[in-house]
Structures are given as C-alpha cells and as structure tokens.
BALOBA-1460 file (C-alpha; in Angstrom, 3 decimals):
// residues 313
<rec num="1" residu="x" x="-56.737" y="159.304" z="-125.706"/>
<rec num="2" residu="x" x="-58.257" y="157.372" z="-128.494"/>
<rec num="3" residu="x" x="-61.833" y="156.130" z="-128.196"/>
<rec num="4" residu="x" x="-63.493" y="153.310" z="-129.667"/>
<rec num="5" residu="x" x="-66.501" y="153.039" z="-132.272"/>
<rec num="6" residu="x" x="-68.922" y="153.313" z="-129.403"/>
<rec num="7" residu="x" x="-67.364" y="155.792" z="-127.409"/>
<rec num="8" residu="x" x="-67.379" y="158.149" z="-130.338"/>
<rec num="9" residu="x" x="-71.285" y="157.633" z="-131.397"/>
<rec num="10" residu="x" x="-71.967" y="158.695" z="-127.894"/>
<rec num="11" residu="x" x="-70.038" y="161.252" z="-128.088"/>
<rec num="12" residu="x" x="-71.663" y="162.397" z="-131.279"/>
<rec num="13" residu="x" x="-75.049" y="161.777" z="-130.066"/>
<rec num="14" residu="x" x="-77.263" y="164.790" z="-128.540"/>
<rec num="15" residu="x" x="-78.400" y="163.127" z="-125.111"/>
<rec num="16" residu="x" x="-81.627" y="163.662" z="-123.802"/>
<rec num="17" residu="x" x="-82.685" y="167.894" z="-121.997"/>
<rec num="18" residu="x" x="-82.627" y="166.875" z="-118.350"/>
<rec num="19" residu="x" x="-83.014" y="170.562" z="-117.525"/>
<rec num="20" residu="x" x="-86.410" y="170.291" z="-116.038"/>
<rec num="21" residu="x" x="-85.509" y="167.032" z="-113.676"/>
<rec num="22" residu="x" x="-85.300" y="168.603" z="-110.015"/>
<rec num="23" residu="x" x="-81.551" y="167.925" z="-109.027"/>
<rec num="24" residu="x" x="-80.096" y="169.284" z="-111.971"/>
<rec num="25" residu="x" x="-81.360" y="172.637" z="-111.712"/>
<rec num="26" residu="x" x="-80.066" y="175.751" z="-109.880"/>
<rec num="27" residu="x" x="-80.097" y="177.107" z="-106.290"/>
<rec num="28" residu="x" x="-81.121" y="179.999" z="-106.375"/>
<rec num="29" residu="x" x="-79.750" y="180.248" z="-102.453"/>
<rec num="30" residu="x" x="-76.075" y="179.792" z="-103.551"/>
<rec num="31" residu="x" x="-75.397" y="181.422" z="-106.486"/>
<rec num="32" residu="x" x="-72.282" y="183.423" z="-105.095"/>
<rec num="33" residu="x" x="-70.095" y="180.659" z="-104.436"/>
<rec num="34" residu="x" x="-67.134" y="181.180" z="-105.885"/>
<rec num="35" residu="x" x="-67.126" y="184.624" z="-103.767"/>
<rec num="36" residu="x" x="-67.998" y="182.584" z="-100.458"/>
<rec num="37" residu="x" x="-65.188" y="182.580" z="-97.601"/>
<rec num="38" residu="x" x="-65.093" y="179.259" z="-95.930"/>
<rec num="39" residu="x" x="-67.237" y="179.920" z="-93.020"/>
<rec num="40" residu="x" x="-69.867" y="181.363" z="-95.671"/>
<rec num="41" residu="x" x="-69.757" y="177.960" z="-97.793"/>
<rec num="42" residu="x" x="-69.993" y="175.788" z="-94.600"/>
<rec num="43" residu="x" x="-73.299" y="177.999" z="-93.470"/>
<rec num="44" residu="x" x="-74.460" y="177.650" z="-96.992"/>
<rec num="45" residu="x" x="-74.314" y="173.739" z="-97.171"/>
<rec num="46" residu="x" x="-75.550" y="173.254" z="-93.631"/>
<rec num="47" residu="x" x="-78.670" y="175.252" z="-94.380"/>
<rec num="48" residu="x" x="-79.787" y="173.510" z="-97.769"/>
<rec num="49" residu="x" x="-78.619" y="170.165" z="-95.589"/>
<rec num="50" residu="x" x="-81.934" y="171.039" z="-93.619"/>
<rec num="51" residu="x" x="-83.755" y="170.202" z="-96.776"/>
<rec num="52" residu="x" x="-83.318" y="167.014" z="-96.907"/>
<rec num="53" residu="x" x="-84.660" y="166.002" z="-93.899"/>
<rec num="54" residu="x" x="-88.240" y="166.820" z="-94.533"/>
<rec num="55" residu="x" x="-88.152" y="165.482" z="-97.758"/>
<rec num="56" residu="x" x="-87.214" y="162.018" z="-95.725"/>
<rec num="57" residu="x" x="-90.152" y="163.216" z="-93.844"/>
<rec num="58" residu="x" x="-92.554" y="163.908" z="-96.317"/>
<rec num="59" residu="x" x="-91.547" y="160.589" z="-98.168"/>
<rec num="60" residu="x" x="-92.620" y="158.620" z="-94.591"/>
<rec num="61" residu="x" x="-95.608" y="157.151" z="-95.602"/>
<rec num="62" residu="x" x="-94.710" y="155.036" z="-99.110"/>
<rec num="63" residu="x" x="-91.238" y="154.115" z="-97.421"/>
<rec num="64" residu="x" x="-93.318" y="152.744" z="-94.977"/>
<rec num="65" residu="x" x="-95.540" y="151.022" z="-97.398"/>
<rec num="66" residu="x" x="-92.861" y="149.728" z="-99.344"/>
<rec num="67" residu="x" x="-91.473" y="148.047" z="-95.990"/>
<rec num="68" residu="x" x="-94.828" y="146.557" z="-94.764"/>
<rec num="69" residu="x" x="-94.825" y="144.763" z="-98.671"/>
<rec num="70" residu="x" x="-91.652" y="143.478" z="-98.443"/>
<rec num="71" residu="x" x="-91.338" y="142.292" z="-94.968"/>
<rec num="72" residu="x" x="-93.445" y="138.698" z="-95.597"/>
<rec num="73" residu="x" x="-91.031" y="137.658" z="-98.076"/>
<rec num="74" residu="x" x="-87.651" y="139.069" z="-96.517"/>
<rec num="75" residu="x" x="-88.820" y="137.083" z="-93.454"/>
<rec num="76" residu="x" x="-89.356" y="133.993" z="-95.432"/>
<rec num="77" residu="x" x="-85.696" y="134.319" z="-96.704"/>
<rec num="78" residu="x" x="-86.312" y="136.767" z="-99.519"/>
<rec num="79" residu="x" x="-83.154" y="138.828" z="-100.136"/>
<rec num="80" residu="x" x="-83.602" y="143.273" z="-100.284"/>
<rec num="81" residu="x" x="-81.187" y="143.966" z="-103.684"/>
<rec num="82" residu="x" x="-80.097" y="147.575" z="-104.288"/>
<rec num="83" residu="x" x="-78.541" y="148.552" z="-107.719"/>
<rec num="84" residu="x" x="-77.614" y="152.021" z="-108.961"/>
<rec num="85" residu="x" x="-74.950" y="153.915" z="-110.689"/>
<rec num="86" residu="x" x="-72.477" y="156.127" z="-109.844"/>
<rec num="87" residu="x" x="-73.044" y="157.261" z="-105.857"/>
<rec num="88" residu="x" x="-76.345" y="155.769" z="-105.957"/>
<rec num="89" residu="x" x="-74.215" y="152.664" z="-106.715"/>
<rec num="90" residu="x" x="-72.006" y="153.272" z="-103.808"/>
<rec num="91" residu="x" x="-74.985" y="154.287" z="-101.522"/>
<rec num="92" residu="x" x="-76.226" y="150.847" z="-102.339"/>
<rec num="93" residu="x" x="-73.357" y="148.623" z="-101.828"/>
<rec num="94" residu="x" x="-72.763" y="150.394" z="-98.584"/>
<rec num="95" residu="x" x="-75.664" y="149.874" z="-97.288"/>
<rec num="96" residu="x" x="-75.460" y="146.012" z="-98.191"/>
<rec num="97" residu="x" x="-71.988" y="145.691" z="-96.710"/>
<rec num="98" residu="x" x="-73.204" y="146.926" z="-93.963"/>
<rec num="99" residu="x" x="-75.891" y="144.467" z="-92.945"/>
<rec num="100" residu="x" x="-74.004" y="141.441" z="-92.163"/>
<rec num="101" residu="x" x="-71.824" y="143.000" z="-89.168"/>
<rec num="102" residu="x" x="-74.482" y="144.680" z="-87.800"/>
<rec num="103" residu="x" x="-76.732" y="142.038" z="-88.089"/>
<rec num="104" residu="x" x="-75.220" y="138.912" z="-88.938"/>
<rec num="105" residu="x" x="-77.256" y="138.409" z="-91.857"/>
<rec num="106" residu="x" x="-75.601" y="136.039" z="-94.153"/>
<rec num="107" residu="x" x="-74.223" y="138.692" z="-97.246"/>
<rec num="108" residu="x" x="-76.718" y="137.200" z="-99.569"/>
<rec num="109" residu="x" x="-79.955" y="138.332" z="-97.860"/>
<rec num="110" residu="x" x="-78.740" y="142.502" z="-98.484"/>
<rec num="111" residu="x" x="-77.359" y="142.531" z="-101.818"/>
<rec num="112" residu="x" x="-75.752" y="145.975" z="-103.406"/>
<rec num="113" residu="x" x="-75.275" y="146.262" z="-107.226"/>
<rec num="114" residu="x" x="-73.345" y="149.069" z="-108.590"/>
<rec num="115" residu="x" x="-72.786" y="149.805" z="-112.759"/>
<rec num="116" residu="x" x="-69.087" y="148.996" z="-113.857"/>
<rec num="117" residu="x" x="-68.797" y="146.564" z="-110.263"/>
<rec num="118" residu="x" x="-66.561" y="146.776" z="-107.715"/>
<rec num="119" residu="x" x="-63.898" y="149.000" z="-109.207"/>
<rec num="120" residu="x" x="-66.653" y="151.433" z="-109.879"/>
<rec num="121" residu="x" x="-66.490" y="151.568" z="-105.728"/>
<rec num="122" residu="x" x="-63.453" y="154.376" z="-106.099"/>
<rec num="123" residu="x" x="-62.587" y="154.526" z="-110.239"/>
<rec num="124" residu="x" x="-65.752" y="156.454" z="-111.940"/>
<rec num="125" residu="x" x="-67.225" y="154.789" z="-114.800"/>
<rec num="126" residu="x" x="-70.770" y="156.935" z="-115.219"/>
<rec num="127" residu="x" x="-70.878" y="155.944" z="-118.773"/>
<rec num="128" residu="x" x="-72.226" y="153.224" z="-117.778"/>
<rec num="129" residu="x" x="-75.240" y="154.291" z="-116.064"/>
<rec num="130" residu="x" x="-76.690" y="155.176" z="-119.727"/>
<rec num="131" residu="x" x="-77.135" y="151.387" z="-120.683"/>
<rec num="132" residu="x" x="-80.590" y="150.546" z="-119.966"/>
<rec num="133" residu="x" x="-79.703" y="146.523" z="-120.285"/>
<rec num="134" residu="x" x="-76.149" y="147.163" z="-118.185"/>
<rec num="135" residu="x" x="-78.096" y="145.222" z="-114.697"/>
<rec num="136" residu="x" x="-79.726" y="142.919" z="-116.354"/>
<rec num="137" residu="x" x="-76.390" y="139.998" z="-116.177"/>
<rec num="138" residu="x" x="-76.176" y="140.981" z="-112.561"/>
<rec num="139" residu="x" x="-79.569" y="140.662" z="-111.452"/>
<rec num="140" residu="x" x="-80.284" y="137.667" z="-113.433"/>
<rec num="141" residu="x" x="-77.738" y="135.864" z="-111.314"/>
<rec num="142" residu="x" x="-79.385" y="136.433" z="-108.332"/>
<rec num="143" residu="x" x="-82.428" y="134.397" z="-109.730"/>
<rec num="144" residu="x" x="-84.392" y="136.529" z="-108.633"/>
<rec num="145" residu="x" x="-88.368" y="135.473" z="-107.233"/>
<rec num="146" residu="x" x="-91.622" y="136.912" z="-105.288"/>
<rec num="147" residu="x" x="-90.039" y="136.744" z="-101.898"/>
<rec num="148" residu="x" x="-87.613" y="139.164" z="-103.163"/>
<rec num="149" residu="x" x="-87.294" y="143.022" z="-102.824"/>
<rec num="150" residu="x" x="-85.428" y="145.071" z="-105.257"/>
<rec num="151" residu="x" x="-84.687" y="148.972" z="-104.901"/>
<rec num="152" residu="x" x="-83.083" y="150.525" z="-108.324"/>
<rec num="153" residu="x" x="-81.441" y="153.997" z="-107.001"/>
<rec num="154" residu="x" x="-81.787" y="157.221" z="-109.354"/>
<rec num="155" residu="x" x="-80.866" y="160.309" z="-107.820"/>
<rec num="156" residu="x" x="-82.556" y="162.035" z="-110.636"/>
<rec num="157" residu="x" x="-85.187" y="159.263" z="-111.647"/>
<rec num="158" residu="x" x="-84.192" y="159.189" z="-115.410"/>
<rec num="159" residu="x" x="-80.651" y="156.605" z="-115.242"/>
<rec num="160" residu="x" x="-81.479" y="154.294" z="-117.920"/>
<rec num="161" residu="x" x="-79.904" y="151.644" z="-116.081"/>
<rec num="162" residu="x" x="-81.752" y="151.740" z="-113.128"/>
<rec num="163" residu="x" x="-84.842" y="152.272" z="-114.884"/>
<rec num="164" residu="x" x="-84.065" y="149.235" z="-117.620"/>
<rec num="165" residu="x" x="-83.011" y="146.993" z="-114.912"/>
<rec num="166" residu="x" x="-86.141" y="147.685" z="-112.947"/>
<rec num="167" residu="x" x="-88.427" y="147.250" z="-116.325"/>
<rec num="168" residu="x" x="-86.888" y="143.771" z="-116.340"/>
<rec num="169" residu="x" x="-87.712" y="142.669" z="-113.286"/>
<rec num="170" residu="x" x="-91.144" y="143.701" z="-113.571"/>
<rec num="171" residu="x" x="-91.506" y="141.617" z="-116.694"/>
<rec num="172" residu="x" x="-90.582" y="138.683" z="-115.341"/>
<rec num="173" residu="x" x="-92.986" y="135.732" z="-114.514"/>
<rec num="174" residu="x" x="-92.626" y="135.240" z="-110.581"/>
<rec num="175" residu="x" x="-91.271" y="139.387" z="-110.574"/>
<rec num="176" residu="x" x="-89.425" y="140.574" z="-107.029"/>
<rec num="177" residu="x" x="-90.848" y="143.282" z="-105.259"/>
<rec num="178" residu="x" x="-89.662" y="146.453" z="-107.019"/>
<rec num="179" residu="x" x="-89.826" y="150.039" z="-105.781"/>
<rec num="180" residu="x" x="-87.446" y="153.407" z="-107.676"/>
<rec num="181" residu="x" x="-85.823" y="155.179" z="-105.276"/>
<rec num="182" residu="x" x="-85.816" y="158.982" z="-106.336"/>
<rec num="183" residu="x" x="-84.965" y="162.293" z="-105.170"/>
<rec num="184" residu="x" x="-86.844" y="164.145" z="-107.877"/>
<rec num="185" residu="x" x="-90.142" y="164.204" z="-108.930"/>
<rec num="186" residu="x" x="-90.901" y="161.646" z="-111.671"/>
<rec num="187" residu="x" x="-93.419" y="159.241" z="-112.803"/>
<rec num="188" residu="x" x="-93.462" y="155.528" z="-111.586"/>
<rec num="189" residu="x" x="-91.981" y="153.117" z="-114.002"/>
<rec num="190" residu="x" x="-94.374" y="151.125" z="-116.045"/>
<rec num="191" residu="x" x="-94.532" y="147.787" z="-113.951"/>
<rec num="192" residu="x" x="-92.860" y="148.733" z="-110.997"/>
<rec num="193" residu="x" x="-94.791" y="148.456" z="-107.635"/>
<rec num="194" residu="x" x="-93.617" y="151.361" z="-105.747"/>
<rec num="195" residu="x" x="-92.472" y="155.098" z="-106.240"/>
<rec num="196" residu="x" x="-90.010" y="156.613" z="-103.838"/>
<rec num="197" residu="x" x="-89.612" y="159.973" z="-104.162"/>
<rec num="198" residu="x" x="-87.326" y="161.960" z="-101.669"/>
<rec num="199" residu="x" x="-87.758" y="165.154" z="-103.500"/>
<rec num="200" residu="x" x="-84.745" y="166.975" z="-102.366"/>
<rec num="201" residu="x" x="-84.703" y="170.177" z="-104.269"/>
<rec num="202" residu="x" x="-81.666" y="171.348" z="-106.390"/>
<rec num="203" residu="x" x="-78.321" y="170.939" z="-104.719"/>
<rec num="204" residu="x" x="-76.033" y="173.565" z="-103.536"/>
<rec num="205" residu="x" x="-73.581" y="172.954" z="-106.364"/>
<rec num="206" residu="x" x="-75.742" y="171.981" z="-109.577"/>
<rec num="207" residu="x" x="-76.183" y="168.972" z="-110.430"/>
<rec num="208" residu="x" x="-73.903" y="167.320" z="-107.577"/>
<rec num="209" residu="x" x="-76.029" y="164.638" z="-106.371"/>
<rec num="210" residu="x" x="-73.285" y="163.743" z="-103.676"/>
<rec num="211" residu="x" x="-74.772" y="166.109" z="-101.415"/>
<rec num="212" residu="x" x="-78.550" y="166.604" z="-100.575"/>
<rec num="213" residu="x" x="-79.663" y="163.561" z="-103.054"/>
<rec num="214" residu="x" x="-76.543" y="161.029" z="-101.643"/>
<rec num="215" residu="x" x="-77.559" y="162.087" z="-97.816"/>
<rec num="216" residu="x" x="-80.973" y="161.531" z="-98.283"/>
<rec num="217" residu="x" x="-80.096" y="158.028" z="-100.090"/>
<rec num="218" residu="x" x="-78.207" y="156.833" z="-97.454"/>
<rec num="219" residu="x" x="-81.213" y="157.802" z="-94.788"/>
<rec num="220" residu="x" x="-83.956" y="156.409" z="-96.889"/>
<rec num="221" residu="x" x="-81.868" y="152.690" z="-96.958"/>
<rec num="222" residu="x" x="-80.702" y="152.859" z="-93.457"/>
<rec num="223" residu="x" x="-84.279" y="153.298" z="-92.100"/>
<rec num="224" residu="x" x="-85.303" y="150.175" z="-95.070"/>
<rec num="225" residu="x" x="-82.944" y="147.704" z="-93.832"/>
<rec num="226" residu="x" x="-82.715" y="148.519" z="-90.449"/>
<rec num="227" residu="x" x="-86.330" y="148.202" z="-90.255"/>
<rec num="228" residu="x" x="-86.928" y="145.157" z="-91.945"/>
<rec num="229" residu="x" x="-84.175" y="143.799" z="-89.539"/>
<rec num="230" residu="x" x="-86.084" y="145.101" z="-86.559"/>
<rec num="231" residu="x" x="-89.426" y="143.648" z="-88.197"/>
<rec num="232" residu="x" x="-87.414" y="139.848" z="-88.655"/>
<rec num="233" residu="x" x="-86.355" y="139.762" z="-85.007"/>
<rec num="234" residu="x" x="-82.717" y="140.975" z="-85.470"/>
<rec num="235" residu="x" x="-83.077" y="143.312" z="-82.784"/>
<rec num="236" residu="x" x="-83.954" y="143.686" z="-78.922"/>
<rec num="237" residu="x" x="-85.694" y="146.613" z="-77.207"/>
<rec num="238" residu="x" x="-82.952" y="149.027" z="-79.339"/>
<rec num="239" residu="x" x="-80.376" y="146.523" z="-79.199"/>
<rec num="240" residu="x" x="-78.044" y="144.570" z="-81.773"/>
<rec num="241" residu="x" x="-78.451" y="141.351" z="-80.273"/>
<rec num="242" residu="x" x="-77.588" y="139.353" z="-83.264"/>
<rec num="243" residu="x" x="-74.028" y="140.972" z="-82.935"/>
<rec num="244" residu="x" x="-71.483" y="138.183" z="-82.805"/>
<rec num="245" residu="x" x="-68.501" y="139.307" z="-80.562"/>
<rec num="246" residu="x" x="-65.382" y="138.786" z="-82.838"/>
<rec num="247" residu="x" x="-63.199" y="141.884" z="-82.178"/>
<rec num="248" residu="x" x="-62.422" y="143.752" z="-79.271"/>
<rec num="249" residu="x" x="-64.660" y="146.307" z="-79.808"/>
<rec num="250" residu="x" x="-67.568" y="144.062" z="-80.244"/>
<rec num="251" residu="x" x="-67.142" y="142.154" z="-77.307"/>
<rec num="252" residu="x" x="-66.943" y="145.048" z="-75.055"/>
<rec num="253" residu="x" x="-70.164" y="145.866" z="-77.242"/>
<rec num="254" residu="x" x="-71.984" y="142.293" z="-77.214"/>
<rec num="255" residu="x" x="-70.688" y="142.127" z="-73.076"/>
<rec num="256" residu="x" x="-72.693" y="145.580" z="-72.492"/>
<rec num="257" residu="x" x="-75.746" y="144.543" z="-74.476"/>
<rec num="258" residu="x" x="-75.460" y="141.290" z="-72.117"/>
<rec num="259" residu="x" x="-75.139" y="143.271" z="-68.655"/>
<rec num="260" residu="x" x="-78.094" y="145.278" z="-70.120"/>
<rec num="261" residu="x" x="-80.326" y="142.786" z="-70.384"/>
<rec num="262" residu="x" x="-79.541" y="140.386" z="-67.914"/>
<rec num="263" residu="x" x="-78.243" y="142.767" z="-64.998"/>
<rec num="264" residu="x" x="-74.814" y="140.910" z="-64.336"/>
<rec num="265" residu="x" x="-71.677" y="142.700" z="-64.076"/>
<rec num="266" residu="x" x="-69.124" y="143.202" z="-67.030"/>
<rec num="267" residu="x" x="-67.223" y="140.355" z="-65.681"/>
<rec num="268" residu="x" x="-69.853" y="137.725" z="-65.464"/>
<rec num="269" residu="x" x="-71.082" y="138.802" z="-69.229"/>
<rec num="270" residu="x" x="-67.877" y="138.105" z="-70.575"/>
<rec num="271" residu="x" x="-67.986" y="134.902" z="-68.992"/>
<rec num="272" residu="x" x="-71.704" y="134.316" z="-70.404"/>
<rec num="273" residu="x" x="-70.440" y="135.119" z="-73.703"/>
<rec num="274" residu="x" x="-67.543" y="133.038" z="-74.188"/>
<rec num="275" residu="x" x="-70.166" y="130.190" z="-72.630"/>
<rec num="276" residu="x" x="-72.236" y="131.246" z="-75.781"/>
<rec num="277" residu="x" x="-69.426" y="131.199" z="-78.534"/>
<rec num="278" residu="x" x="-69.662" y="134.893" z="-78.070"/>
<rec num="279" residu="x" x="-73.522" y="134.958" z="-79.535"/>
<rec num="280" residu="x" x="-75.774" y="137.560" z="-77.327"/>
<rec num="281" residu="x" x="-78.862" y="135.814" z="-77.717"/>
<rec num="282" residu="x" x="-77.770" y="132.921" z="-76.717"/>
<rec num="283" residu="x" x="-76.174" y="134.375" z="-73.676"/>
<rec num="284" residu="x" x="-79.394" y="135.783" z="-72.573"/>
<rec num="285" residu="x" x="-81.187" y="132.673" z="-73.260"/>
<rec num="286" residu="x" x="-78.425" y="130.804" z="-70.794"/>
<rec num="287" residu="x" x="-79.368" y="133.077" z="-68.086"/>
<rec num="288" residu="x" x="-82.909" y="133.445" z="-68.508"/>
<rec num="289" residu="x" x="-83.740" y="129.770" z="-68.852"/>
<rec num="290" residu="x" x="-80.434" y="128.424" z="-66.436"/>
<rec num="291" residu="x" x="-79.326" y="126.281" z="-69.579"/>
<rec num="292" residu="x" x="-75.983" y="125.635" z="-71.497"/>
<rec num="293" residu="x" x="-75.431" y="126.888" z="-74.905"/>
<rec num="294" residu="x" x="-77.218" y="123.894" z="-77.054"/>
<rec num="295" residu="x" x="-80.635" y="124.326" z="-75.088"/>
<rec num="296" residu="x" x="-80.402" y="128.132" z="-75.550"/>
<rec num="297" residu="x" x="-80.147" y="127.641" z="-79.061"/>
<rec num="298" residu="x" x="-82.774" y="124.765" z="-79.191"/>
<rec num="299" residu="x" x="-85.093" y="127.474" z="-77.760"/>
<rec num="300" residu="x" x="-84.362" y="129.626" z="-79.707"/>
<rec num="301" residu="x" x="-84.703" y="127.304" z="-83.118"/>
<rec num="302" residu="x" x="-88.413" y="127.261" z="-81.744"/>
<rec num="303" residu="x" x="-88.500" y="130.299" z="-81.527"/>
<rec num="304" residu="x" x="-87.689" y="131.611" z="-84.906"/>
<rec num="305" residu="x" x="-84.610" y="132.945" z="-83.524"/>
<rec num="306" residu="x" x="-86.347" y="135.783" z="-81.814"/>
<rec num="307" residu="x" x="-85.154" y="137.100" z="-78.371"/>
<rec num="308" residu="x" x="-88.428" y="138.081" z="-77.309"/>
<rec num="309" residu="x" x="-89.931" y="134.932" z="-77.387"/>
<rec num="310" residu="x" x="-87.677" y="133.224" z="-76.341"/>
<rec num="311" residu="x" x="-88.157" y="135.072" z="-73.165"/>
<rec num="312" residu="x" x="-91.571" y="134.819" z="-73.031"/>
<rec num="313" residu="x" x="-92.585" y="137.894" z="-73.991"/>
C-alpha cells in the first residue's frame, strides 16, 4: 500500500511516551489472558467492570458542577456539542443521536462531532485524532457562543484533537462553555473551564479504551444530557413526556405515560393522544384543564412548555 508524503513523515516521526498516562498502562489483575478459559475471561472483565463505577462516583461532584454552569444557557437555547476521536467519537455522536427521540429536542440542540465524520462511525481513521486543528472546520460551523456547552472526549486526556479543538474554543471572544472529558488523570487545558476526570484505571486489555474508559464515557454523557433535559422541563416525575408517539412502540409507550398520569384506561389514552397529535403533554393538559388541543398548547406556550406548571404545580 503506498503512502503519501505525510503519511510517511508520521511514520518516520517518534510520537510522544504515553507510558505514564493511566489507560495505557498494565493490569496487573489480568496478566494471564491468553491462558484464560472463557468463563475465566468473562469473571475477569466483570470484576475490573466494577471499577468504573466509582470512578463515575468519585467524579460526582465536577459533573455536577459542570451541569449547574451549563444549564442557564442550554435553557436559553444553547446547544451541548460533544467531539472526540475514535470511540470517544462514537460515544459522542451516540449520545447526540440519541436526544431527539427521547426527547424531541430538535438535532441541533445535542450535537456529536467525531474525527474523519460519519464514516469514521464504523471505518477507523485514528490518524486523525493526532491533528490538533482537525475540529476546528467543524466546530466553527456551529458558530459557536456563551450559551453554548462543549465537551471534547479523551479517553486518555492527551488526543491532540480534542485538546486543539478545545484550546480554540477557549480563545474565542464570546467562548462556549468548555469542559475535557477524561478517564485519566491529567491537567486541565489552558483556557478550558472544567476538568472531568473519570479516572478509570488501566483496562483489562492494555490500552483498549473500548472497555472501562468507553463504559464510563457513555455513563458520564447519559447522566449530562439526561440531566440537563430533566433541568429544561423535558421530563415528568421520571417520565418522557416530550415523547411524540410515532411508532407502535411509542404509542403503547406515550398511551402508558398518559394512563399514568391522568388515571384513564389504555383505551381512553389512545383516544387522548390521537386528540393531541399524539403529543403527551398536551394530552395531559386536555384532561387536566377539560380543553382541546390548541388551549393545551396555549397553556403550555405560557408555561415554557413545562408539564408541571402547566398543572399547577
């Protein structure tokens, strides 16, 4: 395979020791393995598994404070942007994708960047996680301002690309919100408003941040959008109540979050429902006030869109 003028001076070039960063160093727990029968390797996975849950744990406090300073401007209509490479990458545009059919956010509001784009999804292109300038073209599309929130995603907190694209945020004049998401020790970026670390400990194969790293990336950004959902009035009691009944299985979904709130039967939810263009709130609004569908949503326009108040509570 024949390489081009770039791909041969990296090649040639002697990168950086990353010996001493946490994930990339040895377990001393599974050494053995290749001699491991399969009921040995699942025990051995399970058990550093346990691991990464109190690291989550023990990273409560800044995830929290990373939420509470980026829940003004995501509730003003600030957008939460993820960008990483690699599985961080994937983590992130997961996580995105995610939000609008659990949420019905509009896609803009969670945005997921990942080095090399979409086909970098399920084709590997890790080379170009060592570009410090490779998210700047991406991010500066998004026009990015104060209201916004932006998470760069390092397993190992050293990606030049993560760390580049965060440096340029930081230097702009209005900057985003910016936080490093890590599961290694590391310094905070120069700039960059908040470190957090997930310090996960070396995986069970070396170097594989897949495992312990990707599991505890995937926790850390459900509990950051989900919560910042929660905190814009997305959700009810522990309900999805901006869910939007287009399939069968969220209808049957949207009809039991109506019966749940409202105490009618399955039959008289669906019939609430399809009254409401198949949007829960508004079907709970209907009942609770005795309206049609265009008061219910005129109440709750005044509102802000949350349930709660809308209901008086």
């Amino acid at each position: 395979m024949s390489r081009d003028s770039s791909d041969t001076d990296r090649f040639l070039r002697v990168p950086p020791d990353r010996g001493a960063v946490g994930t990339e160093q040895r377990n001393t727990q599974t050494m053995d393995l290749h001699r491991l029968s399969v009921e040995d390797c699942v025990a051995r996975i399970q058990a550093a598994d346990h691991d990464v849950l109190t690291a989550v744990e023990q990273a409560r406090p800044a995830i929290a404070r990373f939420i509470e300073a980026a829940e003004p401007g995501f509730r003003d209509g600030g957008r939460l942007v993820y960008f990483g490479a690699g599985t961080s990458g994937r983590l992130a545009v997961l996580d995105a994708s995610e939000a609008p059919p659990t949420f019905q956010v509009p896609r803009w509001r969670v945005v997921g960047i990942i080095a090399g784009g979409d086909n970098s999804l399920r084709k590997s292109s890790e080379s170009k996680e060592d570009d410090p300038k490779g998210a700047i073209e991406e991010l500066l599309k998004l026009g990015l301002g104060p209201k916004d929130a932006v998470i760069g995603i390092a397993a190992g907190g050293t990606t030049p690309y993560v760390r580049g694209g965060l440096a340029w945020c930081a230097a702009r004049s209005e900057p985003p919100l910016t936080a490093l998401l890590s599961c290694s020790q590391c310094q905070k970026p120069p700039g960059v408003g908040h470190l957090l670390c997930v310090d996960t400990g070396p995986e069970v194969l070396t170097g594989s941040t897949r495992m312990k790293a990707g599991t505890a990336t995937k926790l850390v950004l459900n509990t950051i959008s989900t919560t910042l959902m929660i905190r814009s009035g997305r959700v009810y009691q522990n309900l999805m109540v901006d869910l939007k009944a287009s399939n069968d299985k969220l209808r049957d979904r949207a009809a039991r979050i109506v019966a749940s709130i409202t105490g009618l039967d399955r039959s008289a939810s669906f019939a609430l429902l399809d009254r409401a263009g198949g949007r829960v709130k508004c079907a709970v609004v209907m009942h609770h006030l005795g309206c049609g569908r265009t008061e219910a949503e005129l109440a709750l326009a005044d509102c802000d869109d949350r349930l709660d108040l809308a209901l008086g509570q």
